[in-house]
N, C-alpha and C positions, 0 to 999 in steps of 0.2 A: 684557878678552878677549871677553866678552860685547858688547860694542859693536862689536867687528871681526868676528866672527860673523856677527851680523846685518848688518852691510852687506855684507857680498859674498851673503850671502844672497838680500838685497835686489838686489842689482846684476845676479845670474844670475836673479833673476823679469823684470827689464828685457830682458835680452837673447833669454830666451824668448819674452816678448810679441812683439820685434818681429821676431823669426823667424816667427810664426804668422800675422802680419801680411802678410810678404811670401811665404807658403806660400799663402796665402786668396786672393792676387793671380795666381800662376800658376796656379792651380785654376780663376777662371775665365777666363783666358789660355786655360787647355785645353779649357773648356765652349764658351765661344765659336767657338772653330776648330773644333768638332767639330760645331756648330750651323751654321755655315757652311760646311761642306764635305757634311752634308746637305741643306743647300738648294738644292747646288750640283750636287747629283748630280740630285734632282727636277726642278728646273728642267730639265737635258737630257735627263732619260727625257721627260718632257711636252715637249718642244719637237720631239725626235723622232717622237713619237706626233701631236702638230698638225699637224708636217710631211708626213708620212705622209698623212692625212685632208686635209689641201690638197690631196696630189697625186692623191687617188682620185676628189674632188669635181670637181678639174681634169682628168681623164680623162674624165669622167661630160660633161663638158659638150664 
């Protein structure tokens, strides 16, 4: 009885693991996309603002 215990004991540590496994993958699934969609938004605030200062220096001249 003691030997059936322990395995499914053992069986539900395996299937834990490899749930946390693929929990640690969508985590940075989410860091990633959230890393790139701030870089995404800088890029345009700055591409707006150079554009801007092109068209003043293009005035200017």
């Amino acid at each position: 009885m003691l030997k059936l215990v322990m395995s499914t004991r053992n069986r539900m540590k395996a299937l834990r693991a490899r749930r946390d496994r693929g929990a640690t993958a969508a985590e940075y699934a989410l860091i990633v996309a959230v890393v790139i969609a701030a870089i995404a938004g800088l890029v345009t605030a700055f591409a707006a603002a150079i554009g801007a200062n092109f068209a003043q220096v293009t005035g200017l001249l």
